[in-house]
C-alpha positions in Angstrom: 29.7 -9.2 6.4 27.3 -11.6 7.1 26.9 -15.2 5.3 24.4 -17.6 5.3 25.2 -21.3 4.8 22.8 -23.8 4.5 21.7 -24.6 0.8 23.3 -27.4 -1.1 22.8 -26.2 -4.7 22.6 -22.4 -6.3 20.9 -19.8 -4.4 18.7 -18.8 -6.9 16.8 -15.7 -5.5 17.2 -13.5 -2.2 14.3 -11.2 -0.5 14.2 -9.2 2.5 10.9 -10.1 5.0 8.9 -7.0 5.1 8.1 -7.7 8.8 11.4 -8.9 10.5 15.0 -8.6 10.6 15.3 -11.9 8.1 16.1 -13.0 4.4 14.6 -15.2 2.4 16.7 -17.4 0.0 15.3 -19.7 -2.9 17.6 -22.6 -4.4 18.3 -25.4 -6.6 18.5 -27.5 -4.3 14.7 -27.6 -3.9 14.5 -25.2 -0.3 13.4 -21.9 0.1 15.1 -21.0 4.1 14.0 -18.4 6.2 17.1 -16.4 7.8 18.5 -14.3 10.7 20.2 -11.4 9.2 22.2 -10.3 11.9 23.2 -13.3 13.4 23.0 -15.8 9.8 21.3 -18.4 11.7 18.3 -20.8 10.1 14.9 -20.0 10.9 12.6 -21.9 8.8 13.3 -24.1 5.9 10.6 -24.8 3.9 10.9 -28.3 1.8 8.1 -29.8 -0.3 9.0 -29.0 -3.8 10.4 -32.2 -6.5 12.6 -29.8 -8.2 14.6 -26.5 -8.4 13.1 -23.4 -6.6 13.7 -20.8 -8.9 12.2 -17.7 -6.8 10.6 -17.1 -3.1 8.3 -14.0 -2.6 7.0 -12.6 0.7 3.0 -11.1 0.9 3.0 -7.5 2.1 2.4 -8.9 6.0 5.6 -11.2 6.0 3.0 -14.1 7.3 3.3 -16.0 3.9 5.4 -16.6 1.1 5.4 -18.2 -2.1 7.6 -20.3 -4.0 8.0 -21.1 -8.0 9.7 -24.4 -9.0 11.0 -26.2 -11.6 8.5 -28.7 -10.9 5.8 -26.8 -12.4 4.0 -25.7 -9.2 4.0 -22.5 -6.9 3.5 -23.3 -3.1 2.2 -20.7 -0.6 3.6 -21.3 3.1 2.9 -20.0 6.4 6.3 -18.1 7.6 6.3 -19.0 10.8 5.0 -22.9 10.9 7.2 -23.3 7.4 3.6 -25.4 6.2 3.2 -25.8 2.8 -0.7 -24.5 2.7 -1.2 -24.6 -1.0 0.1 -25.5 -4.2 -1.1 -24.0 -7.6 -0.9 -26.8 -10.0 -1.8 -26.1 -13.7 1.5 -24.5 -15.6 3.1 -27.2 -18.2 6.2 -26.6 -17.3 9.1 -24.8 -15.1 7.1 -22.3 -13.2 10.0 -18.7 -13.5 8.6 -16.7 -11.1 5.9 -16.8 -8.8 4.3 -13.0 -6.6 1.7 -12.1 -4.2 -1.1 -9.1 -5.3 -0.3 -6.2 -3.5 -3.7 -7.1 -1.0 -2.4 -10.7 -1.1 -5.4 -12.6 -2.1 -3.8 -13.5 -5.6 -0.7 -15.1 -6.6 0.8 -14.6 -10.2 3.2 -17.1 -11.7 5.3 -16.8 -14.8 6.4 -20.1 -16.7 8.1 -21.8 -19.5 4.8 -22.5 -20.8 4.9 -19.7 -22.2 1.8 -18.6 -20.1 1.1 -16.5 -16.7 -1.9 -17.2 -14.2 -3.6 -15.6 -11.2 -4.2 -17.6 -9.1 -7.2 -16.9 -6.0 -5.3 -17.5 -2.6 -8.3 -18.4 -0.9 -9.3 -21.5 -3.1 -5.8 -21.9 -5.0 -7.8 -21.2 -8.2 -6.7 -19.6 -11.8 -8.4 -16.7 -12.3 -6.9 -16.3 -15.5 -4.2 -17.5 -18.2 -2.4 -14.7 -20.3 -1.0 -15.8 -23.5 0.3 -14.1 -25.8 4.4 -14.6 -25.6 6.3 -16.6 -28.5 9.0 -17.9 -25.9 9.5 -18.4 -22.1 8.3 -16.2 -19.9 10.9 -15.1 -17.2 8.6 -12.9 -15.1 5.6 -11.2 -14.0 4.3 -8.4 -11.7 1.5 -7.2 -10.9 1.2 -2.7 -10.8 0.6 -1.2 -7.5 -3.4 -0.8 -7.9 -3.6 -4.4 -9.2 -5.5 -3.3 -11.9 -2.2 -4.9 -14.9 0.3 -6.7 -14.9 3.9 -6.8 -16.5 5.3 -10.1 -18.0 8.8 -10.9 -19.5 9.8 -13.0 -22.2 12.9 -14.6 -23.8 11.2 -13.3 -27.2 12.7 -9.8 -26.7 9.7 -8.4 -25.5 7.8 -7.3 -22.2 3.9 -7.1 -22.3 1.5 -5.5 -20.5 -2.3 -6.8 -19.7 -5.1 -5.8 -18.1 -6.2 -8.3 -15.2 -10.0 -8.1 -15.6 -10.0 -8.8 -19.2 -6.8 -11.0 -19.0 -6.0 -9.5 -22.9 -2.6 -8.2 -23.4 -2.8 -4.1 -24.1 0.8 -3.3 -25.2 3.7 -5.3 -26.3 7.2 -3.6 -25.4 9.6 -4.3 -28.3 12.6 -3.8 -29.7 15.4 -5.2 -27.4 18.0 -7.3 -29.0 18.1 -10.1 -26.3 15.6 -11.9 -23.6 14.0 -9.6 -21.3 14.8 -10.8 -17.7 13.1 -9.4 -14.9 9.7 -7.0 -14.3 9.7 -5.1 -10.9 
């Protein structure tokens, strides 16, 4: 068994690189770190957030990764340098979860907002804003064609939308408690 010490708060998400032998960890104590599986040893830690860091999420390469943060932002970073190269700025609050497109030239974010937004890689732009929940969101995902995605919600319900319309085509109801996670 393998553990990996290095975080000073909660370790609030865990992802395998898609590229390397490596984790990547996401905490409340405002880090994201980069880590050796075998061995458990520090590769990268990647600092710049004010607040929490709620999730870290890999792009299909493994050459970037973003970040979601209590301090209402997402940050995309370069794996190997551990730069910061962007941060989405425009959520009103704790930004939940934060994902790359499966061709990596979008980013969607899920927040307490009670919105999600695409965001264009390439300028750090929203694309679009889906609203529609009554509560927080807790997550969203795109499909595998990038054609919808999935968002959660504390309101019991899970939605789905369509991207190039950004209008929601189903709601999923009729759980008695929040819905958590979309993969």
């Amino acid at each position: 068994m393998q553990s990996f010490l290095g975080h000073n708060s909660f370790v609030s998400s865990v992802v395998f690189s898609p590229d390397a032998p490596s984790v990547l960890t996401a905490s409340w104590d405002g880090t994201a770190v980069l880590w050796n599986i075998d061995h458990g040893q520090l590769i990268q830690k990647f600092t710049g957030h004010k607040d929490y860091v709620n999730t870290a999420a890999f792009c299909k390469t493994g050459t970037s990764m973003v970040t979601a943060s209590g301090d209402g932002t997402a940050m995309i970073w370069k794996v190997k340098t551990g730069h910061c190269s962007q941060t989405l700025i425009g959520h009103g609050g704790v930004v939940c979860s934060a994902v790359f497109s499966a061709d990596s030239r979008t980013v969607l974010t899920a927040s307490n907002d009670l919105t999600a937004r695409i965001w264009i890689v390439e300028s750090s732009e929203c694309a679009c804003i889906f609203r529609g929940h009554s509560a927080v969101l807790t997550s969203a995902v795109f499909s595998n064609d990038n054609t919808r995605i999935v968002t959660t919600s504390a309101d019991y319900t899970a939605k789905s939308w369509e991207i190039h319309s950004c209008q929601c085509v189903h709601t999923f109801s009729g759980h008695s408690s929040y819905v958590r996670k979309a993969r």
